[in-house]
TIRO-2110 file (N, C-alpha, C; in Angstrom, 1 decimal):
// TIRO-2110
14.5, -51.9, 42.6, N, 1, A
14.3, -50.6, 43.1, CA, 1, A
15.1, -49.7, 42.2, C, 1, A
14.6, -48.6, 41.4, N, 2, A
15.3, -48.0, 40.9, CA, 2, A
14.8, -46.4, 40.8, C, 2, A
15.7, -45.6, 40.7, N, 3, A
15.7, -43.9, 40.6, CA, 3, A
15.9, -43.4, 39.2, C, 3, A
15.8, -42.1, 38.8, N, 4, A
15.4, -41.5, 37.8, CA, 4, A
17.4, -42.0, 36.7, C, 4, A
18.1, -42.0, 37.9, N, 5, A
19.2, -42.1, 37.1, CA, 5, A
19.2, -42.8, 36.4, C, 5, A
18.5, -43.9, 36.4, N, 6, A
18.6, -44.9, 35.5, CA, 6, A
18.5, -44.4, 33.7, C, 6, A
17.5, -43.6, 34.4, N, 7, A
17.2, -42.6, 32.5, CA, 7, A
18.2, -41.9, 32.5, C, 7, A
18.9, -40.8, 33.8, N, 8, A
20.2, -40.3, 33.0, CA, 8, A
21.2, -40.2, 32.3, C, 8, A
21.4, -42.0, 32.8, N, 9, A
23.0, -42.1, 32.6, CA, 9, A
22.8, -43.4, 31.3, C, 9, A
21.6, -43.3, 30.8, N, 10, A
21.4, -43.9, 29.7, CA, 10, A
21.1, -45.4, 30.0, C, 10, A
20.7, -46.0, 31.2, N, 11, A
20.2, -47.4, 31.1, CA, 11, A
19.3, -47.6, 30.8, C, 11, A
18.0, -46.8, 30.2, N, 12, A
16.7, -47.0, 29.6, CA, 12, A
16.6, -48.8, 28.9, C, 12, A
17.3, -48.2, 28.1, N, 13, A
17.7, -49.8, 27.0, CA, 13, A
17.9, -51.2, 27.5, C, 13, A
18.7, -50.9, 28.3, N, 14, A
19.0, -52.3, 29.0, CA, 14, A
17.9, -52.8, 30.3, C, 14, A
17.6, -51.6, 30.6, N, 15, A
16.6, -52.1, 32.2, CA, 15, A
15.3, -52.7, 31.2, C, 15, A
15.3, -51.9, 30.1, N, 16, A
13.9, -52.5, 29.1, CA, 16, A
14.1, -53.9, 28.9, C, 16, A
15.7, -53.9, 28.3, N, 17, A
16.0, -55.7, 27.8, CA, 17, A
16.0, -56.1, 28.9, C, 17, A
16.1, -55.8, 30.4, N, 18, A
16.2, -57.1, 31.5, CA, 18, A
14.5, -57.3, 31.6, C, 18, A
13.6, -56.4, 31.4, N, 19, A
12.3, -57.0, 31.5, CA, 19, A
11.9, -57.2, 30.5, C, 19, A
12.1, -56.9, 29.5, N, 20, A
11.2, -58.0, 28.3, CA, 20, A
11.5, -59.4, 28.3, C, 20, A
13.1, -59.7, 29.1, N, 21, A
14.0, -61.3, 28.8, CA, 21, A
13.4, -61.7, 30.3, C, 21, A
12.2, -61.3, 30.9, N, 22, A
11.6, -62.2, 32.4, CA, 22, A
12.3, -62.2, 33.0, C, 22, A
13.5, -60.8, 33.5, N, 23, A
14.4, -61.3, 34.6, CA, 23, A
14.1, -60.2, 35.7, C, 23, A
13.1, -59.5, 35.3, N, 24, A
12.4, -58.6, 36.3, CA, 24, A
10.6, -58.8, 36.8, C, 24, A
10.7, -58.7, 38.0, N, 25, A
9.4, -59.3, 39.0, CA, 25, A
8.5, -58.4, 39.3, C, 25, A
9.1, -57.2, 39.6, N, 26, A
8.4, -56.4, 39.7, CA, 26, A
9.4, -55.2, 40.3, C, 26, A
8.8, -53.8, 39.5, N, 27, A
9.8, -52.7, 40.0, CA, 27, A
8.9, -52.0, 41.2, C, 27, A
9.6, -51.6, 41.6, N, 28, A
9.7, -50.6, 43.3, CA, 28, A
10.4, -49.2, 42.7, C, 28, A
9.9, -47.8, 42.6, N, 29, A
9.7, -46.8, 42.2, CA, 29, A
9.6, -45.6, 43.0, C, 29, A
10.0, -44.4, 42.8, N, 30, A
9.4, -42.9, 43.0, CA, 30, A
8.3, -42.9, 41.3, C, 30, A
7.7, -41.3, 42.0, N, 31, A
7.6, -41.0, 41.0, CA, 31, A
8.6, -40.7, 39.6, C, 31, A
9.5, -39.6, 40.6, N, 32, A
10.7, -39.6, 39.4, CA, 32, A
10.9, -40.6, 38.2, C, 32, A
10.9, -41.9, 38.2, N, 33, A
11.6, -42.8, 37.7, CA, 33, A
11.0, -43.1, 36.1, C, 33, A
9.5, -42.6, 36.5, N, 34, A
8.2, -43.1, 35.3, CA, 34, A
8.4, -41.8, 34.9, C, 34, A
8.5, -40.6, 35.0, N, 35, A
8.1, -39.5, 34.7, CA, 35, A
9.9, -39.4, 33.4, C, 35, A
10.9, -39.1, 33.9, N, 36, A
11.9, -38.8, 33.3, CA, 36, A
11.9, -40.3, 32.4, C, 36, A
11.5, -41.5, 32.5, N, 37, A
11.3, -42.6, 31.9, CA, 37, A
10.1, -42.1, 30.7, C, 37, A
9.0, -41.5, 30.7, N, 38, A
8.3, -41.2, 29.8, CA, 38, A
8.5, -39.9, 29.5, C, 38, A
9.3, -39.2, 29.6, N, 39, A
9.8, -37.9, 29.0, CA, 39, A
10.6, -38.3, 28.4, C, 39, A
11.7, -39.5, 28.6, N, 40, A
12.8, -39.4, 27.4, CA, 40, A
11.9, -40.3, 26.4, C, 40, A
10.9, -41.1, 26.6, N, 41, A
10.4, -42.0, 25.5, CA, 41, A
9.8, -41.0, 25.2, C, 41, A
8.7, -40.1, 25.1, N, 42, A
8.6, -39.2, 24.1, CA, 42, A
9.1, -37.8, 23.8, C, 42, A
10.1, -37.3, 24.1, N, 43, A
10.7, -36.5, 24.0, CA, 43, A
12.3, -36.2, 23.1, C, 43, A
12.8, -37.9, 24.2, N, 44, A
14.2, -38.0, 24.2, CA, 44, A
15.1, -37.2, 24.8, C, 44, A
14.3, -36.6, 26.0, N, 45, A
14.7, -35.7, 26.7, CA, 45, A
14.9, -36.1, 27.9, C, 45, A
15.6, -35.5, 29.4, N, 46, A
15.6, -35.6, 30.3, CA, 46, A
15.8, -34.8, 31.0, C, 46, A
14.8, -34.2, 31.7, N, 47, A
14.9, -32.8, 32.2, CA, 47, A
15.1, -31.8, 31.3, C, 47, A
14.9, -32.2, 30.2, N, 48, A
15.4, -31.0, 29.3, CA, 48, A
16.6, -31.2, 28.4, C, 48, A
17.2, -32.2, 29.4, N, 49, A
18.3, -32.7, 28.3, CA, 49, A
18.8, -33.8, 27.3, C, 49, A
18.9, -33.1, 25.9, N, 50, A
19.2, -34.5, 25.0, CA, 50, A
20.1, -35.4, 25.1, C, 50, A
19.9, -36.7, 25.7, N, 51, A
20.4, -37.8, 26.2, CA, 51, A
21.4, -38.0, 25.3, C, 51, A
20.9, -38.2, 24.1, N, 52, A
21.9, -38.5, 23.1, CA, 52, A
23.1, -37.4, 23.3, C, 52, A
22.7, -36.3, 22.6, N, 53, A
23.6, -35.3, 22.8, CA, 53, A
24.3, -34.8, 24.0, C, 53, A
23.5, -35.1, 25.0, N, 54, A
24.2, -34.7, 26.1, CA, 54, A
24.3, -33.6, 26.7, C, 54, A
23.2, -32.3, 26.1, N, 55, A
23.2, -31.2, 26.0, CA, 55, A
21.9, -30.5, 26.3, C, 55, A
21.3, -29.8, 26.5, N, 56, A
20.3, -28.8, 26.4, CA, 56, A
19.8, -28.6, 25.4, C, 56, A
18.3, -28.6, 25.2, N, 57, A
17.4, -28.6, 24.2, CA, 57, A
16.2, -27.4, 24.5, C, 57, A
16.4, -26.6, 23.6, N, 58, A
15.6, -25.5, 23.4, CA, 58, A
14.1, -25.6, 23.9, C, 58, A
14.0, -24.9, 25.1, N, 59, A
12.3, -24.9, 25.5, CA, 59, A
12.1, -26.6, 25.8, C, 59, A
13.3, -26.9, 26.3, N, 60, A
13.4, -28.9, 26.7, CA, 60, A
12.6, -28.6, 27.9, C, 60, A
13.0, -27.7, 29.1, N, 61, A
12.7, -28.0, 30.3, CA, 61, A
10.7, -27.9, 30.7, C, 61, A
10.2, -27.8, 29.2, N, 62, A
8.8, -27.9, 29.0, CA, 62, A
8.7, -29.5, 28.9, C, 62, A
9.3, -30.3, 28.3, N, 63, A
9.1, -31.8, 28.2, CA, 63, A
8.6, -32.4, 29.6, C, 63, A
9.1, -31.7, 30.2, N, 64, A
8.9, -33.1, 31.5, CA, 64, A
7.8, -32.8, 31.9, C, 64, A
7.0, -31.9, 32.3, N, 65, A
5.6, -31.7, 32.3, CA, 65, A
4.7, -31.5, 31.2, C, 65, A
5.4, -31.5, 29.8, N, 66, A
4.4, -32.2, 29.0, CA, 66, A
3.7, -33.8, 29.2, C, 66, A
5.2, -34.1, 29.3, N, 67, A
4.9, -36.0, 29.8, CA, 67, A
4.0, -36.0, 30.9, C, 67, A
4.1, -35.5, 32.0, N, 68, A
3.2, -35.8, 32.9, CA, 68, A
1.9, -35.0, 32.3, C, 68, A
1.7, -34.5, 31.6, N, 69, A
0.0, -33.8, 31.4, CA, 69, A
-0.2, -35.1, 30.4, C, 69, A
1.0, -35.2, 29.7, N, 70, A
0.1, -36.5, 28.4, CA, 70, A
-0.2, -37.8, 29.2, C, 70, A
0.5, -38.2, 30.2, N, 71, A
-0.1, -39.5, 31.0, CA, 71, A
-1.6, -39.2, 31.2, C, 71, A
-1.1, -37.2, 32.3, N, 72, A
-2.7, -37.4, 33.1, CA, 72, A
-3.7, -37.4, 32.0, C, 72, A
-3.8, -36.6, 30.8, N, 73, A
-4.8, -37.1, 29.7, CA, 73, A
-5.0, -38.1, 29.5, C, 73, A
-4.4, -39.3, 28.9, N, 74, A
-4.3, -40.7, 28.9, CA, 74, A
-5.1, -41.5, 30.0, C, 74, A
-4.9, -41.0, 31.3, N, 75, A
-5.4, -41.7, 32.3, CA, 75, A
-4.6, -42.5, 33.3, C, 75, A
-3.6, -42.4, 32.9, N, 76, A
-2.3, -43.2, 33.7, CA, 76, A
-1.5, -43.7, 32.6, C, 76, A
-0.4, -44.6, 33.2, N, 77, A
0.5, -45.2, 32.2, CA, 77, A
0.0, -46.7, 31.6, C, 77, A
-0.9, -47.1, 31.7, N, 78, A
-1.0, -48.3, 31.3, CA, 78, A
-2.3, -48.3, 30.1, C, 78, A
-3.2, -46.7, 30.0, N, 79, A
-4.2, -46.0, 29.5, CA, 79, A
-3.1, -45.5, 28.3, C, 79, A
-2.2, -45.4, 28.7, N, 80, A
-1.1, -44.1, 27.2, CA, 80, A
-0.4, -45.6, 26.6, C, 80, A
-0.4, -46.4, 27.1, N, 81, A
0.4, -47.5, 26.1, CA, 81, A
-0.4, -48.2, 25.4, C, 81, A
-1.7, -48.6, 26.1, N, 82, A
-2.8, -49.5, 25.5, CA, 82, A
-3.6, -48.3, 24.5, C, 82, A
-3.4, -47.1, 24.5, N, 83, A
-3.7, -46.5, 22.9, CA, 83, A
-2.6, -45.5, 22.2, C, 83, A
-1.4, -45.7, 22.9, N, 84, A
-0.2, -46.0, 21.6, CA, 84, A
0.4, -44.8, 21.8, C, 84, A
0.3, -44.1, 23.2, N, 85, A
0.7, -42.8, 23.4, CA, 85, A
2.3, -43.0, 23.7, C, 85, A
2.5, -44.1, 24.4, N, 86, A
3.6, -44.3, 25.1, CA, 86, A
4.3, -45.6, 24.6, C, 86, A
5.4, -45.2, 23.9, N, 87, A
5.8, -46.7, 22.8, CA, 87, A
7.0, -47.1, 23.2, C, 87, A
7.3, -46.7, 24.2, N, 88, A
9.1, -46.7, 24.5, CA, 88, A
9.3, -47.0, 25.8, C, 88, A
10.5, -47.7, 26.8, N, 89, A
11.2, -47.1, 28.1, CA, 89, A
10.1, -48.2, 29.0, C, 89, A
11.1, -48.1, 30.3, N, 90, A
11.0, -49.0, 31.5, CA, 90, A
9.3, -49.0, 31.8, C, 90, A
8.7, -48.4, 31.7, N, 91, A
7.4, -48.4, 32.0, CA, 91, A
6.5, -48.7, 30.7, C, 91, A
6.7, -48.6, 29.6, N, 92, A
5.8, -49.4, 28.5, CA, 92, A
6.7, -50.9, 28.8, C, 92, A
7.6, -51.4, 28.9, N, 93, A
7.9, -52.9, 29.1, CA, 93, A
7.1, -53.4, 30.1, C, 93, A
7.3, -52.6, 31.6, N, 94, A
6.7, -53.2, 32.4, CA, 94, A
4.9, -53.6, 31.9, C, 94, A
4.5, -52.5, 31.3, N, 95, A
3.2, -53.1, 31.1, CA, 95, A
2.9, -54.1, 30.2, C, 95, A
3.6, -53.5, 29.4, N, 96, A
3.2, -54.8, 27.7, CA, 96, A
3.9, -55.9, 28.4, C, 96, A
5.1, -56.1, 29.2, N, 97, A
5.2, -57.4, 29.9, CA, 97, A
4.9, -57.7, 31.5, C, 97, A
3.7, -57.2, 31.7, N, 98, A
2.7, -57.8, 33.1, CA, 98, A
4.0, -57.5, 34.0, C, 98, A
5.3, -56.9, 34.3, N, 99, A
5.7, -56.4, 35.1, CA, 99, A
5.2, -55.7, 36.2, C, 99, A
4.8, -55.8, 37.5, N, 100, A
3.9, -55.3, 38.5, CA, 100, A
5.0, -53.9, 38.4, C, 100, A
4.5, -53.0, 39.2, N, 101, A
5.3, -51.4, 39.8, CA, 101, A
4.6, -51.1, 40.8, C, 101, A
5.1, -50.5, 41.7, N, 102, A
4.4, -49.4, 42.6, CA, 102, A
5.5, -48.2, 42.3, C, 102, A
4.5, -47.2, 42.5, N, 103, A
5.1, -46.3, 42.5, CA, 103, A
4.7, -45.1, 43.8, C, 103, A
6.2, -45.0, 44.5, N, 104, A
5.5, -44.4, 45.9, CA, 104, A
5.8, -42.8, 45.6, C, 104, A
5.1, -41.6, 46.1, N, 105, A
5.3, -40.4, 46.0, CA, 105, A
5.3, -39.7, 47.2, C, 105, A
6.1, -38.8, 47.0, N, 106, A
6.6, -37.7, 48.0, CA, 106, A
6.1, -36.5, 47.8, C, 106, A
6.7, -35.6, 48.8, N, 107, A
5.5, -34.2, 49.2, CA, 107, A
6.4, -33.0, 47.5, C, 107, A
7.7, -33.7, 47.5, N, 108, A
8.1, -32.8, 46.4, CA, 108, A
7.6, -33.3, 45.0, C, 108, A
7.0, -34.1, 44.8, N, 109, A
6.6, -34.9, 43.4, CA, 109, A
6.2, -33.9, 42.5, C, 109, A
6.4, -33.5, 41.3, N, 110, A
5.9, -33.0, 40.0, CA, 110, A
4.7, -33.7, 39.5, C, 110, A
3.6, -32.7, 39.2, N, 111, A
2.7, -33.9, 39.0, CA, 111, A
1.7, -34.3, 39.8, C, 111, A
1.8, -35.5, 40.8, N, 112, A
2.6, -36.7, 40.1, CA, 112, A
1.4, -37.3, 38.7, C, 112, A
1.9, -38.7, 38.2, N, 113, A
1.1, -39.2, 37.5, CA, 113, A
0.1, -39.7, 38.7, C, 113, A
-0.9, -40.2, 37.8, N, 114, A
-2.1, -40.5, 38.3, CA, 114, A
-1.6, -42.0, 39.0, C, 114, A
-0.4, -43.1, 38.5, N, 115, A
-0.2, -44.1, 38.9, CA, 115, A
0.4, -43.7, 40.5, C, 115, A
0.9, -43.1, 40.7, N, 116, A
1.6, -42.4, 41.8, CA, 116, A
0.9, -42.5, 43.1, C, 116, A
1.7, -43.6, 43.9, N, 117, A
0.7, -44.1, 45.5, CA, 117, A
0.8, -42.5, 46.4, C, 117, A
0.3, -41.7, 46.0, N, 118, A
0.7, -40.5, 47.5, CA, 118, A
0.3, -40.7, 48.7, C, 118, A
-0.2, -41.7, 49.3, N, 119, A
-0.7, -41.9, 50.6, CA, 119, A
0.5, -43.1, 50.9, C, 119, A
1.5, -42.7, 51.5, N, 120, A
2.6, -43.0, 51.5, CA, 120, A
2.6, -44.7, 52.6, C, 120, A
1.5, -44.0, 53.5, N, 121, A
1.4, -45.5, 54.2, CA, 121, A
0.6, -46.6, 53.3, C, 121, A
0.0, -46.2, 52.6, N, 122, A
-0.3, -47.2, 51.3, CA, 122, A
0.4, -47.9, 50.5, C, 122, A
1.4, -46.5, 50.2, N, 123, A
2.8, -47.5, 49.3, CA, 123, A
3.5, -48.0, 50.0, C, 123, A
3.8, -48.1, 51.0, N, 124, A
4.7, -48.8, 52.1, CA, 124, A
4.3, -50.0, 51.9, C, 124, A
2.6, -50.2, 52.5, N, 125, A
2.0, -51.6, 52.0, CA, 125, A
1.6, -52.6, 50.7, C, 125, A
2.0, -51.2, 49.6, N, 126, A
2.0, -52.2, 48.4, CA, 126, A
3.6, -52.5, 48.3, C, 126, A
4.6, -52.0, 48.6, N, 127, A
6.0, -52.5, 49.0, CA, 127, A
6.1, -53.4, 49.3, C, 127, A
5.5, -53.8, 50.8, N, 128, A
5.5, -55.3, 51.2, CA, 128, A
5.1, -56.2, 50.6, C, 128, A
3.6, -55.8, 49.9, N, 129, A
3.0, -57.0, 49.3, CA, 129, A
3.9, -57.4, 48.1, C, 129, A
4.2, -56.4, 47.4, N, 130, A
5.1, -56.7, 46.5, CA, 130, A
6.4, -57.7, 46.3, C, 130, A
7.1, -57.4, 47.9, N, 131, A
8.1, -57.9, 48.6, CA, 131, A
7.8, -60.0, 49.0, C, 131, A
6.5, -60.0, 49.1, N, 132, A
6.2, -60.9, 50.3, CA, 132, A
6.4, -62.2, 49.0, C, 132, A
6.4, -62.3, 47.9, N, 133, A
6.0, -63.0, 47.2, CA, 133, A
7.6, -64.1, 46.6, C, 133, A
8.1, -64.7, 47.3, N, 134, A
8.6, -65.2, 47.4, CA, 134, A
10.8, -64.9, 46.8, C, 134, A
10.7, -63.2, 47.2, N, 135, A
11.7, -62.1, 46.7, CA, 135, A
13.0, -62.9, 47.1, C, 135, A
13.8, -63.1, 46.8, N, 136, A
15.0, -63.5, 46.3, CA, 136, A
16.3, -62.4, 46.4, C, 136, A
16.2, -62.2, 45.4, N, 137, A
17.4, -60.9, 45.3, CA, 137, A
16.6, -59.4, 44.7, C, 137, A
17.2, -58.4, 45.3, N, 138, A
16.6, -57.0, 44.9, CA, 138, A
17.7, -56.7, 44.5, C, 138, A
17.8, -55.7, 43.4, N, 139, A
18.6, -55.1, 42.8, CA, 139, A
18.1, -53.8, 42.7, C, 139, A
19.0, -52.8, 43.7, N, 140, A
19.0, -51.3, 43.8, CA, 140, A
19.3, -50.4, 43.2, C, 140, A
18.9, -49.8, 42.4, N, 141, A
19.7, -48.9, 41.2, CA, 141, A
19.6, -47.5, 41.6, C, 141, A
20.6, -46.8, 42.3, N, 142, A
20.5, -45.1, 42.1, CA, 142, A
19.2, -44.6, 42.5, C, 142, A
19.1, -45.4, 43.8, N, 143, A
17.4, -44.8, 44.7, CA, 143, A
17.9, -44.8, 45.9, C, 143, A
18.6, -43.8, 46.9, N, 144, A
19.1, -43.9, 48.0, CA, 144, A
17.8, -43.9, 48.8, C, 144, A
17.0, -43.3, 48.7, N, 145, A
15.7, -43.4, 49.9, CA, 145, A
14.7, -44.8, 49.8, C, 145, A
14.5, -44.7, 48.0, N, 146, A
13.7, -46.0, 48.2, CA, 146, A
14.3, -47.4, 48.5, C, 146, A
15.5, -47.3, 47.8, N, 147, A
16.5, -48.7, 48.9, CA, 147, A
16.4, -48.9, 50.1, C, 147, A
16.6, -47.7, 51.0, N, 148, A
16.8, -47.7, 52.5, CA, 148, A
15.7, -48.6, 52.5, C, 148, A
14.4, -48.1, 52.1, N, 149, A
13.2, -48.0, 52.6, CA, 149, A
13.1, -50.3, 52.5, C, 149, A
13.2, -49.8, 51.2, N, 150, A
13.3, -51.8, 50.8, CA, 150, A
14.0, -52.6, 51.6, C, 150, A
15.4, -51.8, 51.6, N, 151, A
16.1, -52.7, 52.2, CA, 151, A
15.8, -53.1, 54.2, C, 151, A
14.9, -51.9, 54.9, N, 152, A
14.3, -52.4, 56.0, CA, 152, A
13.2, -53.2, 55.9, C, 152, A
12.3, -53.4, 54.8, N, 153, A
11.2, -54.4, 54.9, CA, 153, A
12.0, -55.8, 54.7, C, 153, A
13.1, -56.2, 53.8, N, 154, A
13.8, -57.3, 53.5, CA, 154, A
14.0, -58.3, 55.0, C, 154, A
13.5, -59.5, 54.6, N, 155, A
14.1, -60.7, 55.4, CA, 155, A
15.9, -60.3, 54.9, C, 155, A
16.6, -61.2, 55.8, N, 156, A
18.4, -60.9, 56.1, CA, 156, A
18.4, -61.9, 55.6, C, 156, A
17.9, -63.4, 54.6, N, 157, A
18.2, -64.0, 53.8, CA, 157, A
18.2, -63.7, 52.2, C, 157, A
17.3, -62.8, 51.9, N, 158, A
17.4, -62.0, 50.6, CA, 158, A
19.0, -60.9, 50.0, C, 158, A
19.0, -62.1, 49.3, N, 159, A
20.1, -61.3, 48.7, CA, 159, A
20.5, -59.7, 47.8, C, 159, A
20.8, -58.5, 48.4, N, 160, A
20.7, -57.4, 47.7, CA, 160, A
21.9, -57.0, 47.5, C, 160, A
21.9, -56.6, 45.9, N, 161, A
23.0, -55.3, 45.1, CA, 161, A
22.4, -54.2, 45.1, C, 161, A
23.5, -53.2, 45.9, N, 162, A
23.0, -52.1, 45.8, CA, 162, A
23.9, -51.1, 44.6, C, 162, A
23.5, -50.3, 43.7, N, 163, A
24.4, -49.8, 42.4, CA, 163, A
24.1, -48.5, 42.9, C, 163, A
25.4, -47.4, 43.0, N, 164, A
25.5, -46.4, 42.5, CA, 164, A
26.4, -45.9, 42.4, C, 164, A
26.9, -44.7, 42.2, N, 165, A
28.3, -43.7, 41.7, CA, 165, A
28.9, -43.6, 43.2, C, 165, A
27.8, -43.1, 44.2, N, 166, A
28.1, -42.6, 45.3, CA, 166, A
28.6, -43.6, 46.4, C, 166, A
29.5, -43.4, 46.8, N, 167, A
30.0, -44.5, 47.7, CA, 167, A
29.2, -44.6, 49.5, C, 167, A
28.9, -43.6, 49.6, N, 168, A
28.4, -43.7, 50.8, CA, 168, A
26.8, -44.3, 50.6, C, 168, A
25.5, -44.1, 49.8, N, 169, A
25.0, -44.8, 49.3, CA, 169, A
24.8, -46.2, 49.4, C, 169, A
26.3, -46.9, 48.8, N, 170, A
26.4, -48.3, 48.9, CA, 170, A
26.6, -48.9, 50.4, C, 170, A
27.1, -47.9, 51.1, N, 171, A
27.7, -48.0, 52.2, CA, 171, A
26.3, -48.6, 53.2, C, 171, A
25.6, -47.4, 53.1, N, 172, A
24.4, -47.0, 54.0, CA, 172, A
23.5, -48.2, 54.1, C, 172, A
23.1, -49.2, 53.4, N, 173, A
22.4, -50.2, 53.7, CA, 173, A
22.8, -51.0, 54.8, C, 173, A
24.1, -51.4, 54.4, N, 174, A
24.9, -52.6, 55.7, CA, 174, A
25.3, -51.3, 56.9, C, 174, A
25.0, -50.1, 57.4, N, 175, A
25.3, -49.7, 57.9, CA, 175, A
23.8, -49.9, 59.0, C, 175, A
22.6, -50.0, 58.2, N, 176, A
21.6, -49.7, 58.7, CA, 176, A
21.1, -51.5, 59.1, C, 176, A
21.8, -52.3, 58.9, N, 177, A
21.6, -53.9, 59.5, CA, 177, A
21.5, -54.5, 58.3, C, 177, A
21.6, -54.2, 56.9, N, 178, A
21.3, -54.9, 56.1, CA, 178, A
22.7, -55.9, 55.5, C, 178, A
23.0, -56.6, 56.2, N, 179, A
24.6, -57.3, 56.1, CA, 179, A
24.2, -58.3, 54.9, C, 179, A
23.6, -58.2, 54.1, N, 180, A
23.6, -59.3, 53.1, CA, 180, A
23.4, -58.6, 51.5, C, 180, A
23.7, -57.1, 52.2, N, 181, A
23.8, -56.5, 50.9, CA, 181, A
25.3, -56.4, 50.2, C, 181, A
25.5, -56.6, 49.0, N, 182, A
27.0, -56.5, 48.1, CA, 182, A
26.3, -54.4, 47.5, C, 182, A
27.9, -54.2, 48.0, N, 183, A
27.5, -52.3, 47.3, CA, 183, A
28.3, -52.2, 45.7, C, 183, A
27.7, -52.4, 44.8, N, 184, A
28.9, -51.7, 43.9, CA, 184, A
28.7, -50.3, 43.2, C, 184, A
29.9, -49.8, 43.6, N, 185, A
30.4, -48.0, 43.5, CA, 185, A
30.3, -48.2, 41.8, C, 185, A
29.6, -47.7, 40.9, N, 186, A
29.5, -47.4, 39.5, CA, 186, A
28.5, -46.4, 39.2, C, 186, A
29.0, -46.1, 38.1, N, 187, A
27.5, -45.7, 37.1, CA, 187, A
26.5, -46.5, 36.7, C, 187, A
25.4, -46.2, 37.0, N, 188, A
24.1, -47.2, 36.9, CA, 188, A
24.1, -47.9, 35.2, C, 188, A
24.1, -46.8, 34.5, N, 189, A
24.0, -46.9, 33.4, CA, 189, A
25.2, -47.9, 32.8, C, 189, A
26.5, -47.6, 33.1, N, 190, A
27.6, -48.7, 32.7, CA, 190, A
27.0, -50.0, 33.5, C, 190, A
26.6, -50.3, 34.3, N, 191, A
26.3, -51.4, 35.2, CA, 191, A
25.2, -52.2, 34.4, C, 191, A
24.2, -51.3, 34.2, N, 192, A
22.9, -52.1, 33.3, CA, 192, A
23.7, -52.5, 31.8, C, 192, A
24.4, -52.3, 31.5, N, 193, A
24.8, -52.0, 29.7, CA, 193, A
25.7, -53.7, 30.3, C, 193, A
END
């Protein structure tokens, strides 16, 4: 399960290396996550801002709706990598390596991409299905709603890490019955690296 932070704080790289090395099953998503994920692959931007630099980029805050107009021309994300639009970041791995995603969307979504479940009781159900398949351990990255959300369909024998900066965040799962979750208070991005 993971949130846009993952692109902010610079885990792009590493969440790529945990799925190209088979140690990812399938990701659990917002839209956010694919969008700021294919804005920094073709832009190198995030919201506007250069990752690298760490700074604002001139007429940046156009990137991120470029990315989403260049998916919806493409046809989706899996349309923009199979003809070479999209060569970078957590969502060209997932596809070039059969990584399943759902991606669930909200009423505030930009956008969204065309991959984007908006019939919310739909993505709930590709959640589970996703979930049902013999899930192990989840690892929660800097998605406070979409964790909650996972961490109530979770059997109490599945093992979950929940990762973020925010301590109450980590907190919030075992608060809500999920007692088999471990919280660690970090940066996502130091955590993936």
């Amino acid at each position: 399960v993971a949130g846009p932070v993952v692109v902010h704080t610079g885990g792009v790289e590493h969440f790529s290396d945990l799925i190209r090395r088979g140690f990812v099953d399938v990701v659990l998503a917002g839209n956010a996550l694919a969008v700021h994920d294919i804005e920094y692959a073709l832009s190198g931007t995030s919201l506007g801002i250069d990752l690298a630099a760490g700074a604002p980029v001139e007429q940046g805050h156009r990137n991120h709706m470029a990315a989403i107009n260049t998916i919806n021309r493409a046809g989706g994300i899996r349309e923009a990598v199979d003809a070479g639009v999209l060569t970078s970041g957590v969502m060209y791995e997932c596809v070039k390596n059969n990584v399943e995603y759902v991606l669930a969307g909200s009423i505030r979504d930009d956008g969204p991409l065309p991959d984007t479940v908006m019939d919310l009781v739909e993505a709930q159900d590709q959640y589970a299905r996703a979930l049902s398949n013999n899930v192990q351990l989840v690892l929660m990255l800097s998605s406070m709603l979409h964790s909650i959300g996972v961490g109530n369909m979770l059997p109490s024998w599945v093992r979950v890490v929940c990762v973020d900066i925010n301590p109450a965040v980590v907190t919030k799962l075992s608060d809500r019955g999920s007692m088999q979750t471990v919280g660690v208070v970090t940066d996502v991005g130091l955590f993936l690296h």
